[in-house]
N, C-alpha and C positions, 0 to 999 in steps of 0.2 A: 899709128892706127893698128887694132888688130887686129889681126888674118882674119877670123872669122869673130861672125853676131856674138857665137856661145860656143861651149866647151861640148856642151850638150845638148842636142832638142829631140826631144821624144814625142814621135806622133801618137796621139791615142793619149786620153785621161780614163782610161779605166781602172780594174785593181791592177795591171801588172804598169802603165804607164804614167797615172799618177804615182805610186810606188816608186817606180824608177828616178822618176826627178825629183822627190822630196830626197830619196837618197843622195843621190848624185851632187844638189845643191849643199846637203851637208856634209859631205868631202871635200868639200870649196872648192867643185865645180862651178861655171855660170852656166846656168839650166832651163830653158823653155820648155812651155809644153802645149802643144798644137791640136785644140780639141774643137771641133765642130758643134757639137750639143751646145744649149743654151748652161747645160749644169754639167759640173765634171764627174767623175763618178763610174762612168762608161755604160753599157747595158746593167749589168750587178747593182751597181746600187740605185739606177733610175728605173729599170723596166724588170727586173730576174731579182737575184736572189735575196733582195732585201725586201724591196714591194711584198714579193711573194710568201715571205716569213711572215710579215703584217697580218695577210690575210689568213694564214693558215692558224697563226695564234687565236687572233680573235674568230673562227671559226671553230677552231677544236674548244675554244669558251663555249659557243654558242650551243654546240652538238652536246656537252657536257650537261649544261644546264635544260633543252630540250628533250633529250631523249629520260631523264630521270635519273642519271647516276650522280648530280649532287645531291639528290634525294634521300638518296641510299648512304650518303655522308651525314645526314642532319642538316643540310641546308636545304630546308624547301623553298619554293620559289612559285607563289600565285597565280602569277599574269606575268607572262613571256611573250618579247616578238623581237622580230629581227629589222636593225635599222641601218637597210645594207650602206646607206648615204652616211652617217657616221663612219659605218666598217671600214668605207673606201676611204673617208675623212683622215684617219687615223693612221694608212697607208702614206698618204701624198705626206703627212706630218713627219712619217720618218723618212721616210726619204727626201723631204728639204732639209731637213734635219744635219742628215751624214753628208750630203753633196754639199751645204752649207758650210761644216765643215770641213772639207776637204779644201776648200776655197780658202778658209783661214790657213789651214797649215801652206798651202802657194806662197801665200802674202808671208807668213811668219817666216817660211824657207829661204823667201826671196827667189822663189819660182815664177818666171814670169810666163801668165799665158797668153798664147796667142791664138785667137777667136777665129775659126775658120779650118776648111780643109788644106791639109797639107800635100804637096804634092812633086815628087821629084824633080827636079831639069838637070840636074846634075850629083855625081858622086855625095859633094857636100853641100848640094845647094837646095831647097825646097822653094815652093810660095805656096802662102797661106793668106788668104784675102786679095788677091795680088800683090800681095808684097815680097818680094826675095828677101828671105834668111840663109842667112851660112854655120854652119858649125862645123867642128871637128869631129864630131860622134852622131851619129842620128839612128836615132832605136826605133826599130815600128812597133809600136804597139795598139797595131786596130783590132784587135778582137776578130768575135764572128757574131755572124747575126744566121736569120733563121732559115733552115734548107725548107726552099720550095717543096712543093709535091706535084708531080705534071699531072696537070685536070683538076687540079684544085685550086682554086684561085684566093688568097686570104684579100680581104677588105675590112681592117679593125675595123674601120668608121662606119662600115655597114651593121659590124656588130653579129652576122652570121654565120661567116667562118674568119676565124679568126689565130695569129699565133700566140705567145704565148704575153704579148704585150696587151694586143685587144683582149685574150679571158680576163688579167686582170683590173680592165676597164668595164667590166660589163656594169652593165648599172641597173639590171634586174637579173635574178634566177632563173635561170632557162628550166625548163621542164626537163629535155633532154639532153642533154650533152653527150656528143660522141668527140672522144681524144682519139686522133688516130696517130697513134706511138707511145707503148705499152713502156717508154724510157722514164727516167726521173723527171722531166719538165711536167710531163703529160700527166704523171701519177700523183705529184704534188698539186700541179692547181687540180686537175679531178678531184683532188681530194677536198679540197675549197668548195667547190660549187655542190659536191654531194652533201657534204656537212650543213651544208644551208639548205637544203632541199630539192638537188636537182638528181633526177636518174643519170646516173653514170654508165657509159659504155665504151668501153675501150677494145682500138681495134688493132691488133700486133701484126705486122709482117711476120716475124717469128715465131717459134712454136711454144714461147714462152717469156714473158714481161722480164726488165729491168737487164737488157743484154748487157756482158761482162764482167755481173754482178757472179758469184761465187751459185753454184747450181743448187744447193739444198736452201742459200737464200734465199734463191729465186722463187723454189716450188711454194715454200714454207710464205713468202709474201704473199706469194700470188691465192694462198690458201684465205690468209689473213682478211686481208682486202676483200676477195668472196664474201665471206662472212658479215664484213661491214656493207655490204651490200652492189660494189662495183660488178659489174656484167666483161666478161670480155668475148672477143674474138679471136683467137689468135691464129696463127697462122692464115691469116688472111690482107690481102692487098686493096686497097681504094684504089678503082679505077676512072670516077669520076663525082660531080657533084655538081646537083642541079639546083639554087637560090629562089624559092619562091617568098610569096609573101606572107606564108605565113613562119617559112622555115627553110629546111634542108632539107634533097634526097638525095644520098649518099648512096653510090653503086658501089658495093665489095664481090669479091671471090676470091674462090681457096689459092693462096700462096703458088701452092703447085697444078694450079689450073681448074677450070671445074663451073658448074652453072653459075651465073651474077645472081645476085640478091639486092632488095633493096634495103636500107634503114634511114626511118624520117626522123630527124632532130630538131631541135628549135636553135641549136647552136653546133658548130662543127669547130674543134681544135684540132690545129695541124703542129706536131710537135713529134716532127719525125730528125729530128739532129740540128745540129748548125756547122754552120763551112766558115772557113776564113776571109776577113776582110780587107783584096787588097786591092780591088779596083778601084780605079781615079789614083792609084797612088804615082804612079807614072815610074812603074819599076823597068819597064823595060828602057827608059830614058840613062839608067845605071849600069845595061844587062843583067840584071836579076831576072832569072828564071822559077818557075815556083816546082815541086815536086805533082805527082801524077795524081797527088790530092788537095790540090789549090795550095799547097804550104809553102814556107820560106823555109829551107834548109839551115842550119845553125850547128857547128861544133858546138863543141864541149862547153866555151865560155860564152856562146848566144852573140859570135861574131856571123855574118854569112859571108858570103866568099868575097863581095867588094869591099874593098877595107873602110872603116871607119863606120859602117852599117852594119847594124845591131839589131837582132827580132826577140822577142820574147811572148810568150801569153798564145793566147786562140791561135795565132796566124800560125805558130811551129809545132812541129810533130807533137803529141803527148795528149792527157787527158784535157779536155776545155773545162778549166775550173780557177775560179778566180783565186785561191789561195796558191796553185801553181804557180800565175801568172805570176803573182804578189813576190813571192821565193825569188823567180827570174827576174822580178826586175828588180830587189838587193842584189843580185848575185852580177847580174849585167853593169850596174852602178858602179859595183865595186871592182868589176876586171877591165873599166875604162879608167878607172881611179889609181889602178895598177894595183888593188889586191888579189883577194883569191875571194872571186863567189863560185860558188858551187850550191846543185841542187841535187838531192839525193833522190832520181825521179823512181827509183824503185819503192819509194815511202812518201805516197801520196795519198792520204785519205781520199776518201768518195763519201759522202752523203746525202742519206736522200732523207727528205724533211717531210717527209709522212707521219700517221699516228700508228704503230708503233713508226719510229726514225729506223731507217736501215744504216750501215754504216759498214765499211770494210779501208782494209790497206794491208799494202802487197801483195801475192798470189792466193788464187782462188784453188781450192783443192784438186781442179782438176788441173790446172797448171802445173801445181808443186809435184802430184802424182808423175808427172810426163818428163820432168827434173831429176828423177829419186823418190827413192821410198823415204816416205815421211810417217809421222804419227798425227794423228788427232784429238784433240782433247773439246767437249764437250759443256755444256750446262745449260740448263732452261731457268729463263726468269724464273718460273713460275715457282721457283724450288728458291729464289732468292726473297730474303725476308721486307727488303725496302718496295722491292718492286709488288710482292704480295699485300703488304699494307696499304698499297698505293692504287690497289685493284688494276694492275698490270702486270697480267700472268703473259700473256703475249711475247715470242720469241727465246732466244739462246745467245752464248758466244761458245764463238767457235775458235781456239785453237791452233794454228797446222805449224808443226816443226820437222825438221828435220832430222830422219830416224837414228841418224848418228851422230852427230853435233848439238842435238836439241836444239838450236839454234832458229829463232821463232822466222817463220818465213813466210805467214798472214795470221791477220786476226778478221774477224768477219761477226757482227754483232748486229742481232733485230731486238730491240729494247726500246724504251720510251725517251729515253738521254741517251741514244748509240751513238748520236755525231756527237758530245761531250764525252763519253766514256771512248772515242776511239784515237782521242788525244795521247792516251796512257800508251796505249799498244803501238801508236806511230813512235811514239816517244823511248820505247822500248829498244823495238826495231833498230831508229837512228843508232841505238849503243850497240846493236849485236846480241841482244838479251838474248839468252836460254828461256822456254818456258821453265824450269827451273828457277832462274831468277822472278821468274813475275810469281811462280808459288810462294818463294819464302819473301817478298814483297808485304808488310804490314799496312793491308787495306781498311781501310775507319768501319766501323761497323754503327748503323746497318745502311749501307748504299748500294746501290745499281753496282756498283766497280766493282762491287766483292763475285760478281758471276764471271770475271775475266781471271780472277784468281783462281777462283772453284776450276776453270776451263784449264787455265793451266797445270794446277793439278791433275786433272784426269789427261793429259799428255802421258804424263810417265806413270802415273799411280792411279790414284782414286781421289773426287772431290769429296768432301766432310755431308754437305748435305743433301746428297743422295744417294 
């Protein structure tokens, strides 16, 4: 009989632990994977970043065609309305979609899951349903779910403050909407609900939206976004919020102290971060202790200090992004397998899924600055020929190398395809490229990607078109 159930079982089916055991299984490991939800997929593809593509797509349709700019193409269009019960229709559609399959590649892998919470009693031992399983390796990959706000209470099913799961169940258009967290979650669905008709108002602890983001991105968004009509507050704290029947009253004041004020909503989004998920996992059953920010500590190869326990994704230090997670759990697969996985966490894209897309990877110019003297190279859509035909004068990339190596050391891009075009620049990156190399790079003309050339030129020289 064998020592243990499986060679592997990974708690968590999100991206980074479905990932992990589809891998794992084809190394010809025996591979479980212990998911609680009804569907596998984790937050990302049931409630975050796929839902919320759905909607943003078919909202930036809608915004297209009601405000008049297919007009201005030759497509007129008579009698318009919005049919938010389709919109949402169409959501649930991709997301059975992809969670459906993920369930085939299980079955095709020969990934067996097992339905229920997982939860330690021992080094190699878990239960899940009540039932004990054993294995040789066991990976946590729970994710995170969403940080509280103290005094605000979320109730999706109430429908009036809500996170970032209930905005995209709403099932009418609020009048007003106040996001309180000026981050990518909060700025993408805002950007959903204004697009169909709701006043936007966003409320920043900070003195400035999209923290961590690169600082001329930041101003330059937060310009944009004005413009399409978002309100914000910034620098200022919620300190509490009162649920009436017809809405919200939301108490704010200034960050650094100062008179309260009120603002009444018909809807309140709390999408101030997310924390790691590792309660009910019975870590302390192992001695697993977590760092002084709810994490799982992880060397290099995403072992943590009890042997045979493996972390990857939301729970360990780094950015919370599912293509991170995705990276760590090949890489984690493969150094139980006895290869080498490795993740290069200094070339990690970030995207944020707005109109224009912001997009960045590696350092932000005020980091590189505090490193070395570096150069910058420049370019505005607005000067590129695909993006002008396409009536997307909106945004730049940016650049930043190294003043003596040229050696690219971030790229930072607000464009209409910035999360597709920031592919090239991570991609870059990975080899060590010189902005040099991405100058003499033959880019297809005419596309979006030619302003990342143009940018790299103007590093050491001049771009052509401007």
């Amino acid at each position: 009989m064998a020592e243990f159930d499986y060679d592997v079982l990974v708690i968590g089916a999100g991206p980074g632990g479905y990932v992990a055991a589809i891998r794992a299984a084809q190394l010809g490991l025996k591979t479980a994977c212990a998911e609680s939800r009804e569907t596998l997929g984790g937050t990302c593809l049931n409630v975050g970043c796929i839902p919320s593509k759905a909607l943003l797509h078919a909202s930036e349709l809608y915004e297209e065609a009601a405000n008049g700019a297919l007009a201005k193409l030759g497509v007129k269009i008579d009698k318009m309305s919005l049919d938010l019960d389709t919109m949402q229709g169409q959501r649930k559609d991709a997301v059975k979609g992809l969670t459906g399959g993920i369930e085939f590649l299980f079955k095709k892998n020969k990934v067996d899951w097992l339905k229920g919470l997982a939860s330690f009693t021992g080094a190699n031992t878990v239960e899940v349903a009540g039932k004990k399983v054993t294995a040789k390796n066991i990976v946590i990959a729970t994710g995170s779910s969403v940080t509280p706000l103290p005094g605000v209470q979320v109730d999706n099913a109430g429908g009036r403050i809500v996170d970032s799961t209930g905005a995209l169940e709403l099932d009418k258009v609020p009048g007003h909407l106040v996001v309180v967290g000026g981050g990518v979650i909060g700025l993408e669905l805002g950007s959903v609900w204004r697009r169909v008709g709701a006043k936007v108002t966003v409320v920043e602890f900070l003195d400035q939206i999209l923290p961590g983001m690169d600082g001329e991105v930041r101003k330059e968004a937060n310009k944009i976004f004005k413009k399409q009509g978002f309100e914000y507050k910034l620098g200022t704290k919620v300190t509490g919020a009162e649920v009436g029947k017809k809405g919200v009253t939301l108490t704010v004041e200034p960050a650094t102290g100062g008179a309260a004020e009120k603002i009444e909503a018909d809807v309140v989004l709390v999408s101030i971060g997310r924390r790691p998920n590792t309660e009910g996992l019975g870590l302390d059953k192992i001695g697993l202790e977590l760092n002084a920010r709810g994490q799982i500590e992880t060397d290099h190869d995403f072992a943590t200090r009890v042997p045979g326990v493996w972390a990857i994704g939301d729970v360990i230090p780094g950015p919370m992004l599912a293509h991170k997670a995705e990276d760590e759990g090949i890489a984690v697969a493969e150094n139980i397998a006895g290869l080498t996985g490795i993740v290069n966490h200094d070339v990690i894209p970030s995207v944020v899924y707005t109109k224009p897309e912001i997009a960045g990877v590696g350092l932000t110019e005020e980091a590189a600055k505090e490193k070395g003297a570096i150069k910058v190279g420049k370019f505005p859509m607005m000067a590129n020929s695909r993006a002008k035909t396409n009536h997307e004068p909106d945004g730049f990339v940016k650049v930043i190398a190294d003043a003596e190596t040229d050696k690219v050391l971030g790229v930072w891009i607000i464009a209409s395809v910035a999360g597709t075009m920031i592919a090239q620049a991570a991609q870059a990156m990975e080899f060590g490229a010189s902005s040099e190399d991405i100058a003499y790079t033959c880019h297809a003309h005419p596309t979006h990607s030619e302003a990342i050339k143009e940018a790299a030129m103007a590093v050491t020289g001049k771009p052509i078109h401007m």
